[in-house]
C-alpha positions as CSV (number, residue, x, y, z in Angstrom):
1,X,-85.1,142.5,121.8
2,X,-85.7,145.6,123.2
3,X,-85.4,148.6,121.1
4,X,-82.2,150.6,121.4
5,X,-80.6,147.3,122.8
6,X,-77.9,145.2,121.3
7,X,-77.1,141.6,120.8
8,X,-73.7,140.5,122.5
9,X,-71.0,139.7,120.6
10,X,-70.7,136.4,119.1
11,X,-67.4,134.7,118.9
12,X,-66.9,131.2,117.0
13,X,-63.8,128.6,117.3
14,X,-63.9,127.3,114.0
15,X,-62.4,126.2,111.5
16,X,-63.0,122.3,112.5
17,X,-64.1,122.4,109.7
18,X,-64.2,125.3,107.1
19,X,-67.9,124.1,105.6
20,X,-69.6,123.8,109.4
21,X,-68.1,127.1,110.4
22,X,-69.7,128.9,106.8
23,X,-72.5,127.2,107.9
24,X,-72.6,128.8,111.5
25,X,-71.9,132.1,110.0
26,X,-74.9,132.2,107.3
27,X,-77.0,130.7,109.3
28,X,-76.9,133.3,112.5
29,X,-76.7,136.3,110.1
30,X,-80.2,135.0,108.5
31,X,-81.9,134.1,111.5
32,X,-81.1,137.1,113.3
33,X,-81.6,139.1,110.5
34,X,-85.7,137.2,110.5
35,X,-85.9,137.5,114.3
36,X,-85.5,141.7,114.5
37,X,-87.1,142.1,111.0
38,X,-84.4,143.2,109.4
39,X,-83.3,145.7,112.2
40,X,-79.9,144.2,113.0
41,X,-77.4,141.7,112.3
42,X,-75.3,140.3,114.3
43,X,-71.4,141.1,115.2
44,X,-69.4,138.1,114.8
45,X,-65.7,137.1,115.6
46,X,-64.1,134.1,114.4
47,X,-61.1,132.5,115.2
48,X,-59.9,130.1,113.0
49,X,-57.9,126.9,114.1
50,X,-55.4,124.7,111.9
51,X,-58.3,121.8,112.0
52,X,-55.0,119.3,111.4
53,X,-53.4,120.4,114.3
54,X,-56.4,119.8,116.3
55,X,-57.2,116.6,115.3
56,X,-53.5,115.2,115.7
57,X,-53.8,116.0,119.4
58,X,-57.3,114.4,119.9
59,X,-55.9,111.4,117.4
60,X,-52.9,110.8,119.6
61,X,-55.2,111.7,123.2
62,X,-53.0,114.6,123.6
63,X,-56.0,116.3,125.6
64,X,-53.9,118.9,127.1
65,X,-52.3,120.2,124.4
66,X,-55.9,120.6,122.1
67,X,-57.1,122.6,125.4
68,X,-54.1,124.9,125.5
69,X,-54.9,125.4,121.8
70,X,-58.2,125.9,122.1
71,X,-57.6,128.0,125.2
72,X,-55.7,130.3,123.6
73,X,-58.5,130.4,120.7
74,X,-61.4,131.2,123.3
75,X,-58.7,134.2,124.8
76,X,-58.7,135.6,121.9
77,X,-62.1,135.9,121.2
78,X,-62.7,137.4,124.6
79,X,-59.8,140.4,123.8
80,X,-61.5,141.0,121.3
81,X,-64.7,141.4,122.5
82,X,-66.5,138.5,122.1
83,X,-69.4,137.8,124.9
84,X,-70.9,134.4,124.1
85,X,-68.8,131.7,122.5
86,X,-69.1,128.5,121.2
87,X,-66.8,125.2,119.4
88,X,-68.5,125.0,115.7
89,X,-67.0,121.1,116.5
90,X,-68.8,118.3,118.3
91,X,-65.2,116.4,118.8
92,X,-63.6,119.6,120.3
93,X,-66.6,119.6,123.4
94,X,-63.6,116.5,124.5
95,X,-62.5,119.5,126.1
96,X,-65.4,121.7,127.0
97,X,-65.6,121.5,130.6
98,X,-62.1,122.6,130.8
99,X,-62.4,125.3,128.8
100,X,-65.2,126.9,130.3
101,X,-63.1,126.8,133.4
102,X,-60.5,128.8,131.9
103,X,-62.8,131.9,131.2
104,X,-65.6,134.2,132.3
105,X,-67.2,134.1,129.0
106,X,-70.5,132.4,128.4
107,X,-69.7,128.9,126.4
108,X,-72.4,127.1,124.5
109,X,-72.6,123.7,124.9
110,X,-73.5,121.5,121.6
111,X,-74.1,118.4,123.8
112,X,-76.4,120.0,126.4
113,X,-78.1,122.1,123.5
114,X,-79.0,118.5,121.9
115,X,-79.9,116.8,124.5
116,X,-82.2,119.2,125.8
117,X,-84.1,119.1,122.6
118,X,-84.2,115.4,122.4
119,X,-86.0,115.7,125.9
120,X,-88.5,118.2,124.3
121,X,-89.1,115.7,121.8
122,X,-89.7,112.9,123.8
123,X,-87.8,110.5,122.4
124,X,-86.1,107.9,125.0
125,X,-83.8,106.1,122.4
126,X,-81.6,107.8,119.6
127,X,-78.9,107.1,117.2
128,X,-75.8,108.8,117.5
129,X,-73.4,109.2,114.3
130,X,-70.6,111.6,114.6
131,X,-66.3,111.4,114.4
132,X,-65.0,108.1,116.0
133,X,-64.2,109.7,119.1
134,X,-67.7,111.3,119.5
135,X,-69.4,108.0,118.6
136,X,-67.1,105.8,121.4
137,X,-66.3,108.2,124.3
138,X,-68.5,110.1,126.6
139,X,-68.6,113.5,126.3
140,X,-71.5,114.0,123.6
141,X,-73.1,110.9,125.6
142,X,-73.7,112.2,129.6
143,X,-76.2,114.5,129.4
144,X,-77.9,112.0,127.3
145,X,-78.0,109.0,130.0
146,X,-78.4,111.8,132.7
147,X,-81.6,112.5,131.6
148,X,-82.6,108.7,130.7
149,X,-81.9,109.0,127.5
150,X,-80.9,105.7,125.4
151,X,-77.6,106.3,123.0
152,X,-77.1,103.8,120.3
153,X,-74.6,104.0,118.4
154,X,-73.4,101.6,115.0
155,X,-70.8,98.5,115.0
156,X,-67.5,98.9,114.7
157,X,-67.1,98.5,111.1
158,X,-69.9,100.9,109.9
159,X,-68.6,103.4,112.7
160,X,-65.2,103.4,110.9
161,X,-67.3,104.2,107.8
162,X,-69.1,106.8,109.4
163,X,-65.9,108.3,110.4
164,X,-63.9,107.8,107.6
165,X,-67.2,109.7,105.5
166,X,-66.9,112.2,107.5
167,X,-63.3,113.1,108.0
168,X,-62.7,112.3,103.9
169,X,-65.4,114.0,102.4
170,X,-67.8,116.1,104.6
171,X,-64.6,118.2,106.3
172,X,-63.8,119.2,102.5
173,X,-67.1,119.8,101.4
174,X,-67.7,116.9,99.4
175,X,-71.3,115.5,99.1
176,X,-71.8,112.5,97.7
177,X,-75.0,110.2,96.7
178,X,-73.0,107.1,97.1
179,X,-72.4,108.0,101.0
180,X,-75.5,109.4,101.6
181,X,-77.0,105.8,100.5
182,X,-74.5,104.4,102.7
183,X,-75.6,106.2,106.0
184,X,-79.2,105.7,105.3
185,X,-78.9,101.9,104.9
186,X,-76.9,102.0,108.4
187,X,-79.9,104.2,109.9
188,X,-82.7,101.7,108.6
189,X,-80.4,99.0,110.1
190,X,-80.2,100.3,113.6
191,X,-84.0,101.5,113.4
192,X,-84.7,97.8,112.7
193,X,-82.8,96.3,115.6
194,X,-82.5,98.5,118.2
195,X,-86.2,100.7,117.7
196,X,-84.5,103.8,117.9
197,X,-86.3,106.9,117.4
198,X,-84.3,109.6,115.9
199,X,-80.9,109.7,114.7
200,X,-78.8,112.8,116.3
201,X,-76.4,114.6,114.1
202,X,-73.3,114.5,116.2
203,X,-70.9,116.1,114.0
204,X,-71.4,119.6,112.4
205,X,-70.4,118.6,109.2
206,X,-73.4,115.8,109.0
207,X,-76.5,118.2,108.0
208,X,-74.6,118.5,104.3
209,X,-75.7,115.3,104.0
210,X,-78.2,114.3,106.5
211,X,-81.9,115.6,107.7
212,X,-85.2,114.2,108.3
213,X,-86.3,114.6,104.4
214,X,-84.0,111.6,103.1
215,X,-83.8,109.5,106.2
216,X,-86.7,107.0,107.8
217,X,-86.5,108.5,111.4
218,X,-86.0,112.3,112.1
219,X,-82.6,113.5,111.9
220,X,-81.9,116.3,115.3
221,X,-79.7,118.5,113.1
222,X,-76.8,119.9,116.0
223,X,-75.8,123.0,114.1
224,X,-79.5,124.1,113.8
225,X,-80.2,123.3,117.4
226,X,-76.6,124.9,118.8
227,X,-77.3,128.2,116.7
228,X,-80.6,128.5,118.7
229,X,-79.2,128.7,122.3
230,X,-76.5,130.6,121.0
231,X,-79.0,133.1,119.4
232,X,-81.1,133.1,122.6
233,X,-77.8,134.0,124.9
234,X,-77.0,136.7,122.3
235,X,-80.4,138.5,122.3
């Protein structure tokens, strides 16, 4: 960063949910904060959504409707300055594409972000865990199989409990040992059959449970990796 530059303004959809969006806005205060040694922090704007709202319309594949919400979230941001913007939700990327058709405002992609750092990894087959919708549709997955990438993702029933994990607990904050045994005996399971390589963490809520200390393959943390081109538009 040059000196007597500035970083653009940062603007953040969140609220989907509260803990990943505290979690966006720590972690891009410290690690800008590192990165200019303590020179500057960065100017952040967030718009909060009603996180039930949200998930009725992808629940009921009301599509349009979440994008008109989210639309109008991303306008804000933009009047009020914002110049790079990004979803703190891997479920809400259903609607990405048209959103970053609806403004002249850098968006941040947390599938492409992901994916390009499995490729810089190496690895040709991963696990996928994330909200039902991320785990059985295709927008988190393309970029993946674009690239050759392998997706695996668990059975029905453990994807239910994956989902239900997330949606019941990790949205509010709760962290809980039972669960976290849970999700590693379904890792080891699809490690077992299916050889993958590393599982990626496709909900923003996962890393309060999940990293590559207490699981047997390494866990691609998305918040982590998302902040990181975020930061690197912002600078």
């Amino acid at each position: 960063m040059k000196k007597g530059s500035y970083m653009k303004k940062i603007g953040l959809v969140g609220g989907t949910g509260p803990e990943s969006t505290i979690m966006y806005y720590k972690e891009l205060n410290s690690r800008i904060d590192k990165i200019t040694d303590g020179k500057h922090m960065p100017e952040i704007i967030i718009e909060s959504v009603d996180f039930r709202r949200a998930w009725d319309y992808v629940s009921s594949g009301e599509y349009y409707l979440l994008k008109e919400y989210l639309s109008e979230k991303v306008h804000s941001l933009e009047k009020a300055g914002a110049e790079v913007i990004s979803l703190t939700a891997v479920t809400m990327h259903i609607v990405f594409e048209e959103l970053v058709n609806d403004t002249g405002v850098s968006l941040i992609s947390i599938p492409k972000a992901v994916c390009k750092e499995v490729e810089n990894k190496g690895y040709k087959k991963i696990l996928l865990l994330g909200t039902i919708f991320t785990m059985e549709q295709d927008y988190m997955k393309n970029d993946f199989k674009d690239a050759g990438i392998e997706v695996v993702i668990p059975d029905e029933n453990d994807r239910n409990l994956v989902a239900k994990r997330i949606f019941e607990e990790l949205e509010l904050g709760i962290v809980k040992e039972s669960t976290l045994k849970e999700f590693q005996s379904i890792i080891d399971k699809m490690r077992d059959q299916y050889g993958i390589e590393a599982v990626v963490l496709g909900c923003t809520e996962l890393p309060l449970l999940l990293n590559s200390e207490n699981c047997s393959v390494p866990c691609l943390d998305s918040v982590e990796i998302h902040i990181n081109d975020l930061i690197h538009e912002a600078l």
